[in-house]
N, CA, C and O atoms as a GROMACS GRO file, in nm:
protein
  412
    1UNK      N    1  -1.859   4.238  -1.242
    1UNK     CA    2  -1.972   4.151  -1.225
    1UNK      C    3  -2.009   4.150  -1.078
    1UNK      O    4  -1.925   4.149  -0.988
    2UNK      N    5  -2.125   4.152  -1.062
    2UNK     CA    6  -2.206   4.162  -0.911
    2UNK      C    7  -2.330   4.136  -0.885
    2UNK      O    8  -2.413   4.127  -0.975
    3UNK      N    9  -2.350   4.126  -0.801
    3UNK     CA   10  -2.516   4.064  -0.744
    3UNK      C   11  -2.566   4.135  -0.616
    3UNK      O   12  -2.551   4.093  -0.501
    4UNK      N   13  -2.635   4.260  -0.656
    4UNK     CA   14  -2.665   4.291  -0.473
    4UNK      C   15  -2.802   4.261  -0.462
    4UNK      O   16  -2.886   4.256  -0.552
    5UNK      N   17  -2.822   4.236  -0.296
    5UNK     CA   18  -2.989   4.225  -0.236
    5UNK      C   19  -3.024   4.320  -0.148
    5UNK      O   20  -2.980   4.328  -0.033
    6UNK      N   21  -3.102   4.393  -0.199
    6UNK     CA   22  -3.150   4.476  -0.142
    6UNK      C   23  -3.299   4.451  -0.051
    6UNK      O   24  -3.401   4.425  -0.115
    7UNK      N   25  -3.303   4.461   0.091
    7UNK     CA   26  -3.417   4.400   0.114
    7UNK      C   27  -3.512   4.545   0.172
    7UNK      O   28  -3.462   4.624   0.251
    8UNK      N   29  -3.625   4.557   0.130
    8UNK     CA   30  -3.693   4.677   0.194
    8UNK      C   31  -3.808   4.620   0.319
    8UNK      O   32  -3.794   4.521   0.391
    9UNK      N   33  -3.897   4.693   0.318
    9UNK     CA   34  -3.992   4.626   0.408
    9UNK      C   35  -4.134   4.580   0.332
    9UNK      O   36  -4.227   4.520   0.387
   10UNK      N   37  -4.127   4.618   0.208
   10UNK     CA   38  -4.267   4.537   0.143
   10UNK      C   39  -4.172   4.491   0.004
   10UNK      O   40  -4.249   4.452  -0.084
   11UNK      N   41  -4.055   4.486  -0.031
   11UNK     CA   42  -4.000   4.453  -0.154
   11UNK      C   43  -3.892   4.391  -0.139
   11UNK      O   44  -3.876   4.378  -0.017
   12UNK      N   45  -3.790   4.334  -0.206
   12UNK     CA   46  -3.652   4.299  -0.212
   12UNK      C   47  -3.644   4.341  -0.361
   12UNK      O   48  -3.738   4.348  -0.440
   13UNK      N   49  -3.510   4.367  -0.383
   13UNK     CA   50  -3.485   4.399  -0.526
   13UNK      C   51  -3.359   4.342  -0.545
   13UNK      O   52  -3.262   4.400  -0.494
   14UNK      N   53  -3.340   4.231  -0.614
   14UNK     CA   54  -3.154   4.212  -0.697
   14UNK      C   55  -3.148   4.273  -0.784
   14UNK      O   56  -3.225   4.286  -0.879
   15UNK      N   57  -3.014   4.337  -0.751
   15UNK     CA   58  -2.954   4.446  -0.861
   15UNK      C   59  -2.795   4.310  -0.918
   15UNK      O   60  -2.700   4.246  -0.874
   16UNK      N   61  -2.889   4.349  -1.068
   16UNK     CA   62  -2.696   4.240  -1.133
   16UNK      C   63  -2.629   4.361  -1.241
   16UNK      O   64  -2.685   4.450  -1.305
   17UNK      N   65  -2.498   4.326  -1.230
   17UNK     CA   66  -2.433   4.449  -1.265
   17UNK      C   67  -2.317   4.353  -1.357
   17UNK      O   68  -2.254   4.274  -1.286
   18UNK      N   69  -2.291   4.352  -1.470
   18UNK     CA   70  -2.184   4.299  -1.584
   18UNK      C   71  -2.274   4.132  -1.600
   18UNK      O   72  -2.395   4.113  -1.595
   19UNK      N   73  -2.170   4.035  -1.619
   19UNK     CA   74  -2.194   3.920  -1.716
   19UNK      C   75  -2.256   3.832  -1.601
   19UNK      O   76  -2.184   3.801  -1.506
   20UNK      N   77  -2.397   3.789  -1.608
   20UNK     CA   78  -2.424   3.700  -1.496
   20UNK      C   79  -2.463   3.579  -1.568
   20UNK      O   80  -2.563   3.570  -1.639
   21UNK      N   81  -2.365   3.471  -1.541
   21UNK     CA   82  -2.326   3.320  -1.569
   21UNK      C   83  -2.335   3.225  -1.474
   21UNK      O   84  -2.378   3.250  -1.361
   22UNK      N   85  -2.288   3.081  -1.521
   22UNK     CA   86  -2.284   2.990  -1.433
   22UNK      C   87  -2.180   3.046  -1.272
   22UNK      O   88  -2.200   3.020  -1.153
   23UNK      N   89  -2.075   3.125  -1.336
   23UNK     CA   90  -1.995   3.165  -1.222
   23UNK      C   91  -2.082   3.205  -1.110
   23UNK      O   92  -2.073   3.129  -1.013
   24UNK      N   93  -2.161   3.300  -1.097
   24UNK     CA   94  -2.275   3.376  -1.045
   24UNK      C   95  -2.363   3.298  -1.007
   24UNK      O   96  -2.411   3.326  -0.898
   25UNK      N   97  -2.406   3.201  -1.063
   25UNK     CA   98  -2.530   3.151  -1.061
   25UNK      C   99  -2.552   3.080  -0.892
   25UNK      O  100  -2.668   3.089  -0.853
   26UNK      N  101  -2.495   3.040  -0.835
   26UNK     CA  102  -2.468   3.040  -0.665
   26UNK      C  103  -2.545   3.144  -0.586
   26UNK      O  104  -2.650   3.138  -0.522
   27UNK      N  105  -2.472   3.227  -0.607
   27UNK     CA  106  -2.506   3.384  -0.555
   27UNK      C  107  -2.603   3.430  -0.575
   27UNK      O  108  -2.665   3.492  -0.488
   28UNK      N  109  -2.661   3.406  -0.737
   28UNK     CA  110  -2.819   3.460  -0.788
   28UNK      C  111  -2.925   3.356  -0.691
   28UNK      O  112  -3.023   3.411  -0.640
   29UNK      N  113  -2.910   3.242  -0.672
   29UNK     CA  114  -2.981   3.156  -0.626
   29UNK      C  115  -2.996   3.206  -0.467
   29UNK      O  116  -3.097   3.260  -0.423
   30UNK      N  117  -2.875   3.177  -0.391
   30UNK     CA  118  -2.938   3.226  -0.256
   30UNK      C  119  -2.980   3.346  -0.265
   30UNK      O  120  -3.090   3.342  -0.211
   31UNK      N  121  -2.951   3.505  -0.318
   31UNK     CA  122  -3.037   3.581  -0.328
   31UNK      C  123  -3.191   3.563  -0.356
   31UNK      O  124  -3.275   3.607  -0.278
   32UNK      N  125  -3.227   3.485  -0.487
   32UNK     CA  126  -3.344   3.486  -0.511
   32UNK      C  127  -3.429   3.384  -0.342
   32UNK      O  128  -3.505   3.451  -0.272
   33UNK      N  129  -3.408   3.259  -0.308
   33UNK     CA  130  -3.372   3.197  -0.217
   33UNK      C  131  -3.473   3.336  -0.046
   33UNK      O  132  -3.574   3.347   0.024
   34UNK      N  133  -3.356   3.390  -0.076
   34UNK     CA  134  -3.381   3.488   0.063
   34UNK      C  135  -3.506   3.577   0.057
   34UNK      O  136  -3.590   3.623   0.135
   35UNK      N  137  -3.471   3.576  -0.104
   35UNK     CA  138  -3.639   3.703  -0.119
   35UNK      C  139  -3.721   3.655  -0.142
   35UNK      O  140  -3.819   3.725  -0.166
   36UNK      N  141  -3.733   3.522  -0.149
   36UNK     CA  142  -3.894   3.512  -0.196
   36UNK      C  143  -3.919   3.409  -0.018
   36UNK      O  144  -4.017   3.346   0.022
   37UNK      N  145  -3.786   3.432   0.045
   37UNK     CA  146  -3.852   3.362   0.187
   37UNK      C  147  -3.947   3.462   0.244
   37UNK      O  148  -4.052   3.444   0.306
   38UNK      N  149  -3.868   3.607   0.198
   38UNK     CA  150  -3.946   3.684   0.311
   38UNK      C  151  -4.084   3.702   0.273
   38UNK      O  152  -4.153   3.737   0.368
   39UNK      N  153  -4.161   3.687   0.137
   39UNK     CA  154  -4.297   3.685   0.118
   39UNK      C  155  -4.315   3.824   0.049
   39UNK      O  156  -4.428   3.843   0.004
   40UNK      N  157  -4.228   3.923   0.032
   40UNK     CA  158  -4.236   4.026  -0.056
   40UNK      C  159  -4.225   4.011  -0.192
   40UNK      O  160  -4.176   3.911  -0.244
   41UNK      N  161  -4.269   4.106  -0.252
   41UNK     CA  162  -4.261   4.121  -0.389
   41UNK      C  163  -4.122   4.165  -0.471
   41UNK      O  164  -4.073   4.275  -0.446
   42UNK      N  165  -4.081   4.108  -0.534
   42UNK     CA  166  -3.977   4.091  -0.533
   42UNK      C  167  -3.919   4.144  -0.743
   42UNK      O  168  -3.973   4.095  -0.842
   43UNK      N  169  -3.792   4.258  -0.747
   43UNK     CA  170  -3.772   4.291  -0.824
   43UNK      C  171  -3.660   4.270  -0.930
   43UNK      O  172  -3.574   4.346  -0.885
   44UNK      N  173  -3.628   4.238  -0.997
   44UNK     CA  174  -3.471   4.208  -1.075
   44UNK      C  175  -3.471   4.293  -1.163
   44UNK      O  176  -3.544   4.309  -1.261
   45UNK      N  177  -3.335   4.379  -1.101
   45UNK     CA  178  -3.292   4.490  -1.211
   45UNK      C  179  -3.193   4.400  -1.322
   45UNK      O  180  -3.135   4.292  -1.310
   46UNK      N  181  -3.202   4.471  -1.402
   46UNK     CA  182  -3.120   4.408  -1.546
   46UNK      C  183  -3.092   4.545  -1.591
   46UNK      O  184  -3.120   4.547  -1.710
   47UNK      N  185  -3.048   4.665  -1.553
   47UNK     CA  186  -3.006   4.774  -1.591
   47UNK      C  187  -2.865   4.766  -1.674
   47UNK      O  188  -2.834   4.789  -1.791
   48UNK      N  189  -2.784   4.715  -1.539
   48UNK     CA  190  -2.636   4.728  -1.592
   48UNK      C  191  -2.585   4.554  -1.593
   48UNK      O  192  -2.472   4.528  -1.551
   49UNK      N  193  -2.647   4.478  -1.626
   49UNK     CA  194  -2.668   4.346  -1.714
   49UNK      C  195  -2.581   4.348  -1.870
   49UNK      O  196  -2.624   4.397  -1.974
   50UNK      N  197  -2.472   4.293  -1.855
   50UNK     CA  198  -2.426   4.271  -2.011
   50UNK      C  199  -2.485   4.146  -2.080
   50UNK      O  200  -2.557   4.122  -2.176
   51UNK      N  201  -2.405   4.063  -1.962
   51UNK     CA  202  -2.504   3.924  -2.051
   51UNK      C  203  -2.587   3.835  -1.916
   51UNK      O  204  -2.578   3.850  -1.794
   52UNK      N  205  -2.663   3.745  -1.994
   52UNK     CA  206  -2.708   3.698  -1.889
   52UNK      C  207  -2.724   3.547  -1.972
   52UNK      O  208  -2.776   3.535  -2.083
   53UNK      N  209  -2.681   3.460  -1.910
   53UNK     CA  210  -2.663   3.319  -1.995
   53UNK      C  211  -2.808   3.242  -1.920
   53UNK      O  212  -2.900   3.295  -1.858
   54UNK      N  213  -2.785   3.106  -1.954
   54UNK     CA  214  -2.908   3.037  -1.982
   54UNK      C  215  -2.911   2.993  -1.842
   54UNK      O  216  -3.017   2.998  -1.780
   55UNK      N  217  -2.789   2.944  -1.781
   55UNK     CA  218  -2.812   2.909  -1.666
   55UNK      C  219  -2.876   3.011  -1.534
   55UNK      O  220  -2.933   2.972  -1.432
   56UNK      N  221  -2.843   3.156  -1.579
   56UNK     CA  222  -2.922   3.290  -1.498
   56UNK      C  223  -3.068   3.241  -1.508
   56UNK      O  224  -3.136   3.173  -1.430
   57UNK      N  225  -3.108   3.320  -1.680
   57UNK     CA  226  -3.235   3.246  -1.682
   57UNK      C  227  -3.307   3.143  -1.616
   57UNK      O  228  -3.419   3.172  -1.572
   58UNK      N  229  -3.261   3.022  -1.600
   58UNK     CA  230  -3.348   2.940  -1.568
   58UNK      C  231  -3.355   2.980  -1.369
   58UNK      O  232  -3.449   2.960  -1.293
   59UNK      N  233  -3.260   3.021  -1.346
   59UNK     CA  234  -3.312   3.034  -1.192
   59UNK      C  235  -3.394   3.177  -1.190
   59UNK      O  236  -3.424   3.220  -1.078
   60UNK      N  237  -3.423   3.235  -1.276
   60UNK     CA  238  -3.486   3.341  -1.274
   60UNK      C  239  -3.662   3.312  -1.314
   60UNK      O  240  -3.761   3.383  -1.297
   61UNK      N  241  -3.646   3.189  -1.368
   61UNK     CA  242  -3.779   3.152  -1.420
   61UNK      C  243  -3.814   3.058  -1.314
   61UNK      O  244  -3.924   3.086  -1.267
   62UNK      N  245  -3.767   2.974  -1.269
   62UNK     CA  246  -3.757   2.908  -1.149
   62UNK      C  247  -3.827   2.965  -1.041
   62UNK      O  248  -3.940   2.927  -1.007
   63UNK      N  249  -3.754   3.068  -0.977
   63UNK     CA  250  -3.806   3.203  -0.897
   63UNK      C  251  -3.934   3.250  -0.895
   63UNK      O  252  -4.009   3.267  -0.800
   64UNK      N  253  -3.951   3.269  -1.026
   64UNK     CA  254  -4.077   3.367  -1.118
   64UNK      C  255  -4.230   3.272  -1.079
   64UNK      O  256  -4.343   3.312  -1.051
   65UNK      N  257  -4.164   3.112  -1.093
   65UNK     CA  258  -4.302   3.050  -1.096
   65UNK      C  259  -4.329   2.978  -0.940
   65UNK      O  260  -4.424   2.909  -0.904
   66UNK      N  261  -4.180   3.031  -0.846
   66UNK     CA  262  -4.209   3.001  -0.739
   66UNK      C  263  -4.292   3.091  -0.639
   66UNK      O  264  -4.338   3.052  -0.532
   67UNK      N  265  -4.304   3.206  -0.687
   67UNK     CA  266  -4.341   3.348  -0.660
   67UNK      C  267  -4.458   3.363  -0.692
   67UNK      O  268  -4.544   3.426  -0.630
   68UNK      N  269  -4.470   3.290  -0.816
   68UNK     CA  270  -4.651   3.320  -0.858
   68UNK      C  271  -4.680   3.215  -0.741
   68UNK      O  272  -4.704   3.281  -0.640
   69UNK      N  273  -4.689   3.058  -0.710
   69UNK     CA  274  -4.758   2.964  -0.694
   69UNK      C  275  -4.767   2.994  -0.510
   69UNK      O  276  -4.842   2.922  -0.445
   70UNK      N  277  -4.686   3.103  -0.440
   70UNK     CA  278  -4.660   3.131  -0.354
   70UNK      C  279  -4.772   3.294  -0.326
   70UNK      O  280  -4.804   3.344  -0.217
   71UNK      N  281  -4.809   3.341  -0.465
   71UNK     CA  282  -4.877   3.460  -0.452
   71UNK      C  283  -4.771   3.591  -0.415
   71UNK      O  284  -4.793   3.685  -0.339
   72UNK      N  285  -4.656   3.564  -0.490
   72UNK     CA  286  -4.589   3.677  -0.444
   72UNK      C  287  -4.547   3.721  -0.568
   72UNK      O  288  -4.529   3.638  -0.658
   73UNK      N  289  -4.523   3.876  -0.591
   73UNK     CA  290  -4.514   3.934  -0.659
   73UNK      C  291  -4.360   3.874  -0.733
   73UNK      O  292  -4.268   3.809  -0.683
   74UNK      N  293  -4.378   3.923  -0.857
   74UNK     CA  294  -4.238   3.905  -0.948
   74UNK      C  295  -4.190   3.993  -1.066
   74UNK      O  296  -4.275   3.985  -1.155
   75UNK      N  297  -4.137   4.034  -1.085
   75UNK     CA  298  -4.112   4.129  -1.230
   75UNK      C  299  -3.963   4.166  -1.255
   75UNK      O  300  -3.914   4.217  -1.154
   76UNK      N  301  -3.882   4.155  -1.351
   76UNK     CA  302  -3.802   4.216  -1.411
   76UNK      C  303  -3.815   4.371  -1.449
   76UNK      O  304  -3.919   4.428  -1.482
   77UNK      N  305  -3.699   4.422  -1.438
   77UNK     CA  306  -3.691   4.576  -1.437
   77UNK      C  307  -3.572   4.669  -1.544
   77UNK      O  308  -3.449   4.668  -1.541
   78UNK      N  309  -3.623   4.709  -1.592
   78UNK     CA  310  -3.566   4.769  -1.709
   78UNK      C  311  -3.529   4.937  -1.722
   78UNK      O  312  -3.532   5.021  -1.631
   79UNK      N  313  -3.504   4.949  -1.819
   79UNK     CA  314  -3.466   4.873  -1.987
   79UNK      C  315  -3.375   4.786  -1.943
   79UNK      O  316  -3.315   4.805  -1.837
   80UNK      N  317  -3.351   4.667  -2.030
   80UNK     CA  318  -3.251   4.564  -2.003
   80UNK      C  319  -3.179   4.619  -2.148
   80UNK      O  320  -3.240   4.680  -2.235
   81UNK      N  321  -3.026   4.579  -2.151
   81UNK     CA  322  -2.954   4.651  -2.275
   81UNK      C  323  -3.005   4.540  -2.384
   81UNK      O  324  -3.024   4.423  -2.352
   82UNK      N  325  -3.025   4.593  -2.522
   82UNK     CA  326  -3.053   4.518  -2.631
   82UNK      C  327  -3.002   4.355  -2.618
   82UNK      O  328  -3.078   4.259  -2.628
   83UNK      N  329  -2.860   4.348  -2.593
   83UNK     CA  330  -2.805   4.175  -2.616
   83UNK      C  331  -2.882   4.134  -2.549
   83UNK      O  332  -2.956   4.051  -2.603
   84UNK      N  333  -2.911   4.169  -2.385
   84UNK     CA  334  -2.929   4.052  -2.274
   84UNK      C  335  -3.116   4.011  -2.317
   84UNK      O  336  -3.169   3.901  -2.302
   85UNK      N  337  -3.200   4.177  -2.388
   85UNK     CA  338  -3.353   4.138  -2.399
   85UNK      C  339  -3.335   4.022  -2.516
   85UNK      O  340  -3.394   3.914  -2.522
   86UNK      N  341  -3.248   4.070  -2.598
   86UNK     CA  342  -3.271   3.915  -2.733
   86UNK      C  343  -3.234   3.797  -2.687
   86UNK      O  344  -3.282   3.686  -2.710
   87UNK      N  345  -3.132   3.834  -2.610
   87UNK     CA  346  -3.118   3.646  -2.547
   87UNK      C  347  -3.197   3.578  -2.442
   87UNK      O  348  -3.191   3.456  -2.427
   88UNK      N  349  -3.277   3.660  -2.365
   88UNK     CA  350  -3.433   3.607  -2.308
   88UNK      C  351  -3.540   3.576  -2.407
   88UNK      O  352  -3.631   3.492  -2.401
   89UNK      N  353  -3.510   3.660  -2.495
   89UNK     CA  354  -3.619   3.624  -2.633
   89UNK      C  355  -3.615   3.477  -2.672
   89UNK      O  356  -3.701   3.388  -2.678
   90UNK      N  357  -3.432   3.485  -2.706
   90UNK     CA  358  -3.414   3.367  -2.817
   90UNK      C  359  -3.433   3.244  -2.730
   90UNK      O  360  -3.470   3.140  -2.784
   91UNK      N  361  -3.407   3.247  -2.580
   91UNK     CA  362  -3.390   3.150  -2.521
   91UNK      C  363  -3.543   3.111  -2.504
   91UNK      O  364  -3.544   3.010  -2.434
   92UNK      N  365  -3.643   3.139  -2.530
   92UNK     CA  366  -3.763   3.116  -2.495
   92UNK      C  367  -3.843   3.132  -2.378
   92UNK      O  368  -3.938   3.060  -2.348
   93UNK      N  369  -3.803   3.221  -2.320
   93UNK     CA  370  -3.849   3.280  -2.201
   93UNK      C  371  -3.917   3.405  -2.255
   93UNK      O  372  -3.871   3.519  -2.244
   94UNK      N  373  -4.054   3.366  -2.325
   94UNK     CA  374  -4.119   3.445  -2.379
   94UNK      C  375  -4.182   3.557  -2.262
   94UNK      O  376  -4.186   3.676  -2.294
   95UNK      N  377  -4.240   3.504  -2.098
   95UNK     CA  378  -4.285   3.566  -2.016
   95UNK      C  379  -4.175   3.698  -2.030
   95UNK      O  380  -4.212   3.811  -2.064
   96UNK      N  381  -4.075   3.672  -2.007
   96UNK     CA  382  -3.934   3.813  -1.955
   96UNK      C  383  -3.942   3.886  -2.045
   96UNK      O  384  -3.912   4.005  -2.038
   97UNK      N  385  -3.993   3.813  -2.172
   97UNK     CA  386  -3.906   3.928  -2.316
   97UNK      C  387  -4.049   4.010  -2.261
   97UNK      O  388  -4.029   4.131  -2.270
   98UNK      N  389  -4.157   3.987  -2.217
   98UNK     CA  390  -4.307   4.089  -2.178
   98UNK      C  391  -4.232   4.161  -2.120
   98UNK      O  392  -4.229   4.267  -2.183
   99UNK      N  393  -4.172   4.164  -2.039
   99UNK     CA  394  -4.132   4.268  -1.922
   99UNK      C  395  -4.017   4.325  -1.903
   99UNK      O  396  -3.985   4.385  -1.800
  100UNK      N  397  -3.916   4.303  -2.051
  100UNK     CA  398  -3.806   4.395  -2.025
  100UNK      C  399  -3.841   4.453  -2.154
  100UNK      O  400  -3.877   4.385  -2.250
  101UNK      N  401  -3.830   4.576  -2.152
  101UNK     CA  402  -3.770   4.676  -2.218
  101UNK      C  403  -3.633   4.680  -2.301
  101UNK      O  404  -3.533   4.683  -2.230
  102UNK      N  405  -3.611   4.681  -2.440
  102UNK     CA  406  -3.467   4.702  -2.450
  102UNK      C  407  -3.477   4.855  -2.474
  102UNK      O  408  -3.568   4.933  -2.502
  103UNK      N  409  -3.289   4.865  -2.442
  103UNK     CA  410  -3.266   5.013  -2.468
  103UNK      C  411  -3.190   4.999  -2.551
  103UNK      O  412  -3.140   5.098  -2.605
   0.00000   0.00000   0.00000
């Protein structure tokens, strides 16, 4: 399990890698936190994502609508693996299930 930030000069991208939970959820926050200070557009891989629980989600939606109201770019990045796209589905985060891909 991991969380990297990658910061470029017009983007940031978090890359999450195995089960991202409440454990994580610290770490996801100041990441998201740092990238949407810098005013870039900003990316979340869900490649190598096993699970992603409710408490991820909500700082990811959190993020998402802090980013729009800020005019900064936002998107999830795919394919996300089958479990983690149905459990953005089921959880009602209808915006994400738009933008991931399952594989």
């Amino acid at each position: 399990m991991g969380i990297a930030l990658e910061q470029g000069k017009q983007s940031s991208t978090i890359r999450m890698d195995g089960a991202i939970d409440i454990v994580s959820a610290a770490e996801l926050k100041e990441h998201l936190v740092q990238s949407l200070a810098t005013g870039h557009e900003i990316h979340i891989s869900l490649d190598n994502v096993t699970d992603l629980d409710v408490t991820a989600m909500q700082l990811l939606w959190a993020a998402e609508r802090a980013a729009r109201e800020s005019g900064v770019g936002f998107g999830l990045t795919g394919p996300a693996p089958k479990g983690v796209a149905a459990s953005i589905a089921e959880a009602g985060f209808d915006m994400f299930a738009v933008l991931v891909e399952a594989r």
